[in-house]
C-alpha positions in Angstrom: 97.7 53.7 112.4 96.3 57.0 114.1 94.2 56.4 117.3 91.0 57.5 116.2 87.9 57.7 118.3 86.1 55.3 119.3 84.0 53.8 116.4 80.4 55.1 117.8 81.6 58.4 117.9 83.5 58.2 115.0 80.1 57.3 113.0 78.9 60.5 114.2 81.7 62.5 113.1 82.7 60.8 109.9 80.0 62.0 107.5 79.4 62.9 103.7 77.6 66.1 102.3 77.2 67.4 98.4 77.4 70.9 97.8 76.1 71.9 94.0 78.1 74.6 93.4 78.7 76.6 90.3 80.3 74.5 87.9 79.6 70.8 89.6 78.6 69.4 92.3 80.9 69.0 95.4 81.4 65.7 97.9 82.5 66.8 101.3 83.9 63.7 104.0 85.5 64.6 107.1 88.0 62.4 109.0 89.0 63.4 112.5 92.1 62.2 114.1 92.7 61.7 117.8 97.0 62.3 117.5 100.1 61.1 115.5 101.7 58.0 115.9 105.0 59.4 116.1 105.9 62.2 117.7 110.1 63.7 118.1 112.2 66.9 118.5 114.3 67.2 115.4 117.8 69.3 115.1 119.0 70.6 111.8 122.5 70.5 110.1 124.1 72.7 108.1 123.9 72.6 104.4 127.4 74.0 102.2 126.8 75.8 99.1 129.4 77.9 97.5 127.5 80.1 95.1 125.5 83.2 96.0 121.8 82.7 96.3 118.6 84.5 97.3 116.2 81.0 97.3 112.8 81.9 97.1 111.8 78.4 96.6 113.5 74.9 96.4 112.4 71.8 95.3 113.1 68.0 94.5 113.0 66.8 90.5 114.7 63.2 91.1 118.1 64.0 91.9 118.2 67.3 91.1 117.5 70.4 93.7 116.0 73.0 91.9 116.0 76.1 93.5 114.0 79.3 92.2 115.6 82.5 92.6 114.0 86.2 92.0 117.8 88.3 92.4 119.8 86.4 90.9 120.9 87.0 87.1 119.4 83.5 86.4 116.4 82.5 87.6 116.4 78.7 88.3 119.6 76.7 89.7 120.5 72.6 89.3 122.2 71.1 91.9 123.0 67.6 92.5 121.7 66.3 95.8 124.7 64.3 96.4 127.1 67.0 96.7 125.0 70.2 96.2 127.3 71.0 93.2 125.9 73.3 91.1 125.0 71.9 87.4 123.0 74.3 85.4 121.3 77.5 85.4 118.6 79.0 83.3 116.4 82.0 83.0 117.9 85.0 81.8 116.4 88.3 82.7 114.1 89.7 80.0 111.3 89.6 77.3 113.2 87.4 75.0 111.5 83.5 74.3 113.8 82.0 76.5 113.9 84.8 79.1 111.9 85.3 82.1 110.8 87.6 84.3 109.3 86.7 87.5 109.3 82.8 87.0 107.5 81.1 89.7 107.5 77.0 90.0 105.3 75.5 91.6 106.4 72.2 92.1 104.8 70.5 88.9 107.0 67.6 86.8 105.7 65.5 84.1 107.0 62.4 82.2 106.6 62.2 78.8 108.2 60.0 76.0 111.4 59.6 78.4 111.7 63.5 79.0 110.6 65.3 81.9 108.8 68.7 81.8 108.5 71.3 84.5 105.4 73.7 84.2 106.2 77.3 85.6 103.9 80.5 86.0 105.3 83.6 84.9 103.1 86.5 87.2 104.4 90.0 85.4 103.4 88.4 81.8 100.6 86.2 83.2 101.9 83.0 81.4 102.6 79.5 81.5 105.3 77.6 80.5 106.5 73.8 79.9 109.4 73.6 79.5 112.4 70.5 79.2 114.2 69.7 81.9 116.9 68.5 79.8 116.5 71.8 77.5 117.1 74.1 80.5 120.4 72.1 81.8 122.1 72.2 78.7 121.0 75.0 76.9 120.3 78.1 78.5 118.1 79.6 75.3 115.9 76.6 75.5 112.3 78.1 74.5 109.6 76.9 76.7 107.5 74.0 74.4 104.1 75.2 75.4 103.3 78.9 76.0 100.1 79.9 77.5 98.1 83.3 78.7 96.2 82.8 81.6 92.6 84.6 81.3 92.4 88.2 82.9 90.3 86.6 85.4 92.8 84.6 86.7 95.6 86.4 86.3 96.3 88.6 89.3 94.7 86.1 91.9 96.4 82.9 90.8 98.0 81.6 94.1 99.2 77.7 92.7 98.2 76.2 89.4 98.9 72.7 88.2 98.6 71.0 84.6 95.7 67.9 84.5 96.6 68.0 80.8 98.0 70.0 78.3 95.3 72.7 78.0 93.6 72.1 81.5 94.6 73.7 84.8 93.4 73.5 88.1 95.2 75.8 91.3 93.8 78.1 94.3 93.1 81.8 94.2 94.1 84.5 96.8 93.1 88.4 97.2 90.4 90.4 96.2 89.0 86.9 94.1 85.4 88.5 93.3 86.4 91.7 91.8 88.9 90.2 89.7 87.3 87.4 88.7 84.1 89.2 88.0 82.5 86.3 89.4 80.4 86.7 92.6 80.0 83.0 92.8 84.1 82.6 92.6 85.3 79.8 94.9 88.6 78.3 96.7 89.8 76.2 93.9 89.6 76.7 89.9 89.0 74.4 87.0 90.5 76.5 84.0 89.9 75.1 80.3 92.7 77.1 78.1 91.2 75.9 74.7 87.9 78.3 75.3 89.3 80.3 78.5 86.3 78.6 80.9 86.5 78.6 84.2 84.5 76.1 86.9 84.7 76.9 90.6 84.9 74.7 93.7 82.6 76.9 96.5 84.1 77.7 99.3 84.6 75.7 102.6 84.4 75.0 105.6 81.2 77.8 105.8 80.9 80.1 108.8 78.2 81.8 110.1 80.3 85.1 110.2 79.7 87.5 107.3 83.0 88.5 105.9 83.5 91.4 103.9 83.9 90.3 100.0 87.1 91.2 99.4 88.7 89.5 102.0 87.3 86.0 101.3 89.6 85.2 98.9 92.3 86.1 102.3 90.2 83.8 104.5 90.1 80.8 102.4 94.0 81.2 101.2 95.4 77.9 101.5 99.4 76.5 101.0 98.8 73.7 98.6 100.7 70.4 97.3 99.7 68.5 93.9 99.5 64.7 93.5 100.0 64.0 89.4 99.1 60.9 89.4 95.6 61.3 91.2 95.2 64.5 90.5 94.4 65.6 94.0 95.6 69.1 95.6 96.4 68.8 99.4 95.5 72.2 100.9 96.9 73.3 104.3 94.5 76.0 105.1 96.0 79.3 106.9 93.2 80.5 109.0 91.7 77.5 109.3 93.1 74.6 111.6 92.6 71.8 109.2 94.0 70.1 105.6 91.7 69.2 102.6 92.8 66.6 100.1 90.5 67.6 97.0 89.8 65.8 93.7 88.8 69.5 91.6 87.9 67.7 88.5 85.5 65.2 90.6 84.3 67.8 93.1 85.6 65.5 96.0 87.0 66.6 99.0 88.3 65.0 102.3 88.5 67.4 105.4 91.3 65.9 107.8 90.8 67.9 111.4 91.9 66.7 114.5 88.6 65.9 116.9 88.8 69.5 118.9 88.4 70.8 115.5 86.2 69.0 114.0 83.5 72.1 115.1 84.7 75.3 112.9 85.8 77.8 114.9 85.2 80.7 113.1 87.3 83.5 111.9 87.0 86.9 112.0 88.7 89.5 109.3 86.6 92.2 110.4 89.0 94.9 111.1 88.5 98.6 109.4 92.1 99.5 108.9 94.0 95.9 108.6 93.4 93.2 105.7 94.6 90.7 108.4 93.9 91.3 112.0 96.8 91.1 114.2 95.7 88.6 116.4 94.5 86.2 113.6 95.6 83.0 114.4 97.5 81.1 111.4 98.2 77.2 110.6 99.3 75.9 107.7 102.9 77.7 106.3 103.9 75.5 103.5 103.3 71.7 102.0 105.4 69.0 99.7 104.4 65.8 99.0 105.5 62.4 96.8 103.0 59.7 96.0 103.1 58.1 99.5 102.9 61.2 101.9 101.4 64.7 102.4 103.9 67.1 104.2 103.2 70.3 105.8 104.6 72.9 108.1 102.8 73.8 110.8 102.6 76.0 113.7 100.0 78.2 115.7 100.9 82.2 115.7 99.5 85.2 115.1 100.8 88.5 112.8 101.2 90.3 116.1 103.7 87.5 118.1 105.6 87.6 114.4 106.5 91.2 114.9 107.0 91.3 118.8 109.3 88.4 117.8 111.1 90.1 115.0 111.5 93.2 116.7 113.0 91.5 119.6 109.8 92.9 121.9 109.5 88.5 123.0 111.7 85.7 123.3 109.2 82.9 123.2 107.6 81.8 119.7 106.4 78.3 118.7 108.8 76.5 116.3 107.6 74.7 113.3 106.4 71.3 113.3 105.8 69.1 110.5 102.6 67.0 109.8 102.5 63.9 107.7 99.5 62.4 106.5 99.0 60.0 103.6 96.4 60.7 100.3 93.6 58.6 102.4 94.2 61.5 105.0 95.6 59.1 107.6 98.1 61.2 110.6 101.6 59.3 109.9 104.0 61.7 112.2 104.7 64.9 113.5 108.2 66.7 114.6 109.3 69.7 115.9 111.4 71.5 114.3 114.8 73.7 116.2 113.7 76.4 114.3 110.7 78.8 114.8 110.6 79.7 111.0 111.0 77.4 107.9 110.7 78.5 104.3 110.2 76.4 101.2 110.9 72.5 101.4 111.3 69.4 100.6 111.6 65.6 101.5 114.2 62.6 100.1 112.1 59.6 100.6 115.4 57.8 99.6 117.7 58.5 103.0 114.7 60.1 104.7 116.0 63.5 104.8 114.0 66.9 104.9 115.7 69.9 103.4 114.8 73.4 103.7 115.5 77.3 103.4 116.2 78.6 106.7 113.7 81.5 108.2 115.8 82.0 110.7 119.6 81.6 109.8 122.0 81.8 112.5 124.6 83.2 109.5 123.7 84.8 106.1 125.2 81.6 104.3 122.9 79.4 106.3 120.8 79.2 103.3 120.2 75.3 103.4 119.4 73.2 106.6 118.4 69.5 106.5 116.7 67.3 109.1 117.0 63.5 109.4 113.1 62.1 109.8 114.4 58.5 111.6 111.1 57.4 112.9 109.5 58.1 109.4 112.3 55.5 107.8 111.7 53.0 110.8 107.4 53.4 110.3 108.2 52.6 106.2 110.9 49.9 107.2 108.5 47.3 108.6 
């Protein structure tokens, strides 16, 4: 259990509000946490893979490692966990009906009649795509089953989208949201309808007193987000705010998890004539994975101005990652730090309680892969 606050002052804290936004009404709790339970330094090992890759994102699909690649001729790799071995690819370059162009998964597998389907977004053609897992391993001109066009609305400020059913999508926005949505009462997360193209926002939150300019609130509520199929809840790691939200978009419910010197909003400001991101802009949340038990997220406090000092060699010192587990109820479960002040894309084997990831920082240009072992995670679900 996390070591909350005491429960008088948690009473105080721990409250519920409703929003009516435009679309439907919105249920707000917060839950502040005092710490993690568990708390370790983690070291990473090596991971061996003898093909070529540029991974822009890797993910988990039972045994499989999927890993989504924008250089490459193909598009999306199979490998088997137990030996990274590679299996399949798929996702030839081009306009054909089995070719792709900038494919882009976001993490989404479904089950049906004993096959398994993986939705992807396609940004230069604005589409969606289900498509068999099955059909991709063994045949590389396997079509996609369902084909979508995502409304012009959506289209260019689409940050993650996920499938609540076969024509209903809901995801997260990013950029310039009010000028391309033509909506000036666009939000932080969509509910889109593909039968009659409708689209139902989520407001924004947490509010601020501080008016930002309107094209950068899209920016200032940007979120990295996780999806839970079987709830249908988003977990959204926020990156200028220090805080997660688990959110129910089709029941307007969300659940603010903040530790207790956050619990206040501490305000952010985008202000800056010349820059769409101030330099000294503090960020939070980089990334996020989760299964049905646990919300992951990487996590570390920098700005865009240490980043370059650090890149360009001007500092030695920057935070490394740490990771964050909570679980759907938006309990704290553990924290580590990571060797390793830059992670990309992720992913967690709840079977041997393993973390793999792309490297942000690789010692050697075939350090594609690292892993971490999570042993007081294994020992917390062993009792």
């Amino acid at each position: 259990m996390s070591k909350f606050i005491n429960t008088r002052t948690a009473a105080l804290l721990i409250f519920t509000f409703t929003i009516y936004g435009y679309g439907y009404g919105q249920t707000r709790d917060i839950k502040p946490y005092n710490s993690f339970p568990k708390n370790e330094s983690l070291k990473h090992s090596k991971i061996q893979i003898n093909e070529v890759l540029y991974p822009e994102s890797i993910h988990l699909i039972g045994d499989l490692v999927v890993i989504m690649d924008q250089k490459s001729d193909y598009a999306v790799h199979f490998f088997k966990l137990s030996d990274w071995s590679l299996i399949a690819q798929y996702g030839t370059r081009g306009d054909g009906p089995a070719e792709v162009q900038t494919l882009k998964f976001h993490g989404q597998s479904v089950k049906e009649n004993n096959e398994t389907y993986l939705w992807f977004s396609d940004f230069k053609t604005f589409q969606l795509k289900k498509i068999s897992l099955s059909g991709m391993i063994s045949n590389i001109d396997t079509e996609p089953v369902i084909t979508y066009k995502l409304p012009p609305e959506l289209a260019m400020i689409y940050k993650d989208i996920y499938a609540i059913s076969k024509t209903e999508f809901i995801g997260t926005v990013e950029g310039d949201v009010i000028a391309y949505s033509g909506d000036p009462k666009a939000g932080r997360f969509f509910h889109l309808n593909i039968n009659d193209k409708s689209i139902k926002w989520i407001p924004n939150f947490p509010e601020q007193k501080l008016q930002e300019p309107k094209d950068k609130l899209g920016y200032l509520y940007s979120s990295k987000t996780t999806f839970n199929n079987n709830t249908h809840q988003i977990a959204s790691g926020m990156s200028y705010f220090d805080r997660i939200d688990i959110v129910d978009v089709m029941k307007g419910k969300a659940l603010t998890v903040v530790q207790e010197d956050n619990v206040i909003v501490r305000e952010v400001d985008l202000r800056h004539p010349s820059t769409l991101i101030p330099p000294d802009t503090k960020h939070y949340y980089k990334l996020g994975y989760s299964t049905d038990r646990f919300v992951y997220f990487l996590y570390s406090v920098t700005t865009p101005q240490q980043g370059s000092d650090f890149w360009n060699g001007l500092i030695s010192n920057y935070p490394n990652i740490q990771l964050h587990v909570f679980d759907w109820q938006g309990n704290a479960v553990y924290q580590a730090e990571f060797d390793k002040p830059s992670l990309g894309s992720f992913f967690v084997d709840e079977k041997t309680w393993k973390l793999y990831a792309i490297d942000g920082y690789p010692e050697n240009e075939d350090d594609m892969i690292i892993s971490y072992s999570l042993p007081n995670l294994l020992i917390e679900k062993g009792k």
